[in-house]
N, C-alpha and C positions, 0 to 999 in steps of 0.2 A: 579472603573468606571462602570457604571450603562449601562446596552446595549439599543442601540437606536429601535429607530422604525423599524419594518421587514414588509414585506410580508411573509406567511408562504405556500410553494407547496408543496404536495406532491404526486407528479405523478404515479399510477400503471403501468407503462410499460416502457422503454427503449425507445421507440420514445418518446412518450408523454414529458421526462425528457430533450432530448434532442431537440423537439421543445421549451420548454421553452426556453433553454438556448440560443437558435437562434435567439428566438424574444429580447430576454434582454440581448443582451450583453453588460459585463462590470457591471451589475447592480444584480448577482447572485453568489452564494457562493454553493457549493453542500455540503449538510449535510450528512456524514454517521454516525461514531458514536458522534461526535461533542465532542469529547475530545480534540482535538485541536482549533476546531474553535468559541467552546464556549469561550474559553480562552484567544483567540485573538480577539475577538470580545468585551469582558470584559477590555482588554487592550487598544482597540480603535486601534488595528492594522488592522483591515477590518471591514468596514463598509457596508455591502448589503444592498441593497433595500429587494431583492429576495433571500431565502432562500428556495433551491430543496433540501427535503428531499426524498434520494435514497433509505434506508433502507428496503423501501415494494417492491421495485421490483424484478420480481422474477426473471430473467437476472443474475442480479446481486447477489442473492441467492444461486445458486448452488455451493454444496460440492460434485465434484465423480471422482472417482479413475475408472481408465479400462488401462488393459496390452497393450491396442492397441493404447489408445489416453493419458495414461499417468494422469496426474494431472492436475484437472480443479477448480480452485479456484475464487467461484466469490468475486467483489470487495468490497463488504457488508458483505462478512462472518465476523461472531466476531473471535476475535483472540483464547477467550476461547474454542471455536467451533470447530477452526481448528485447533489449539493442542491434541484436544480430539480424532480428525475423527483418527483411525484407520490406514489407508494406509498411515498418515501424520506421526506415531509414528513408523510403522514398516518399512519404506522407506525413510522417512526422516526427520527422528529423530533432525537431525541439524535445521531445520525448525519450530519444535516444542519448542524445546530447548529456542529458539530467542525469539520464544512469549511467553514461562513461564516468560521470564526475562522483561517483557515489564510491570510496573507499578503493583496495586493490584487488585487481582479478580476483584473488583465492575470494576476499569478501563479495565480491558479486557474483561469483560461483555458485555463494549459496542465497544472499540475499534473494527477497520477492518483493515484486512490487509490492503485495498485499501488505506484507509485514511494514514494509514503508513508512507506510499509508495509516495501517492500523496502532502503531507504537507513537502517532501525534506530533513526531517532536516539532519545534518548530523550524528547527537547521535542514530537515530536510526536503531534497532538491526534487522530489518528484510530483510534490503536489504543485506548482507554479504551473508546470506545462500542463498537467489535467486540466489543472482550476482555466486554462488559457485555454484548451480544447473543447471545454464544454463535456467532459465526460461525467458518467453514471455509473454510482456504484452497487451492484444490486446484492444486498444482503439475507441471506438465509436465517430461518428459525421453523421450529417445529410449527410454529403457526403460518408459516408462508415465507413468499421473499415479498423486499421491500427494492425499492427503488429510489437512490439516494441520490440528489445532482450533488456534483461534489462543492460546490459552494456553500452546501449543507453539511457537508459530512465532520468538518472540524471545530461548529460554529460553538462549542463546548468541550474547547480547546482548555486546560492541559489534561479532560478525563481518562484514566485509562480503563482497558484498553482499545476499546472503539466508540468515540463519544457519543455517536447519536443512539448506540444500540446497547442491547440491554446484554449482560455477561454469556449468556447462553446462545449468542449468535454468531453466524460465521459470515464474513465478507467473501461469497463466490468469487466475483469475476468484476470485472469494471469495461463497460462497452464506451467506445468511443465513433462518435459519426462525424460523417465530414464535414468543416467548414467554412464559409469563405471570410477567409480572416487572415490582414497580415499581421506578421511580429517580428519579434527579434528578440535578442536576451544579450545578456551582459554578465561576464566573468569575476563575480568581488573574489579575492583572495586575500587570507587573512589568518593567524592566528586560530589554531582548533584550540581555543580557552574560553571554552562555555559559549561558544560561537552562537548568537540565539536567532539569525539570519539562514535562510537556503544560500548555497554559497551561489546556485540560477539568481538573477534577478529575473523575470519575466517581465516583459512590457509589451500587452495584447494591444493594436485596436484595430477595432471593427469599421465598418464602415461609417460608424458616428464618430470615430475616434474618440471613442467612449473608455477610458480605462476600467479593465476589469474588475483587478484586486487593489484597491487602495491601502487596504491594511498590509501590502506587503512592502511598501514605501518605509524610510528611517521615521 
């Protein structure tokens, strides 16, 4: 199926992005790496008017590590990017792990974590290590940011395109702090037919030996 007619924005800064989306609600799509939405869009599963391209804001750009504030990952970083960063392989190796497994180089070239994160599916392999990290995802809107644990962020799981938040808002960045917690994970490999699993299993525990995510269990 052939894609329809677009508008195409692309806004240099975080307000500017989320002015638009205020003025057009219901009628915009946010583009980061558009590996999902080019797809659905081909599909005729979403139809925009308006298409925000987020990818050049620099908001949404930074990759930095500090022992004081932890891991700051904006929601445009590519996945290739942030397998590579350094504090991502020596700290949390289970994080980088997730995104080797997520499709081929050219697809993680352009993928983002954000986009990830924000298109819900259930197959995918990035939320298990967050949800295992204890990470926070902090969401923008003209009225403020919000601060998401990500235990919260899917809990209105399959809405699109970001469940807890309302259409007019953008997922900045996702911080991660450090903690004292073993894991490990495990490889399923299987058929890509409607596969409805992360192909990561995650299996955190703490020092209660408390399982995290039970709903990620068969």
């Amino acid at each position: 199926m052939a894609i329809g007619r677009f508008e195409y924005q692309a806004p240099g800064s975080l307000q500017e992005a989320l002015s638009l989306l205020d003025r057009n609600k219901g009628r915009t799509s946010i583009l980061a790496g558009g590996t999902d939405l080019i797809v659905q869009m081909k599909n005729g599963q979403t139809c925009p008017a308006i298409i925000v391209d987020v990818k050049r804001i620099p908001e949404l750009n930074r990759l930095e590590w500090s022992e004081g504030e932890g891991l700051h990952i904006g929601a445009a970083i590519c996945l290739s990017k942030l397998m590579r960063f350094f504090p991502v392989i020596e700290k949390f190796d289970i994080l980088a792990q997730a995104c080797a497994a997520i499709g081929s180089l050219q697809i993680r070239n352009r993928a983002t974590l954000g986009g990830n994160l924000c298109n819900a599916a259930p197959s995918a392999d990035t939320p298990p290590p967050l949800l295992c990290l204890g990470a926070k995802a902090v969401v923008s809107s003209r009225k403020g940011n919000r601060t998401i644990p990500m235990e919260h962020f899917f809990l209105y799981l399959p809405i699109y395109p970001i469940p807890p938040m309302q259409a007019n808002s953008i997922l900045g960045f996702l911080r991660v702090g450090q903690r004292s917690i073993h894991m490990g994970f495990s490889l399923m490999l299987d058929r890509r037919k409607g596969f409805p699993h992360s192909h990561l299993r995650q299996k955190c525990r703490e020092a209660t030996c408390q399982e995290l995510f039970p709903m990620m269990s068969d």
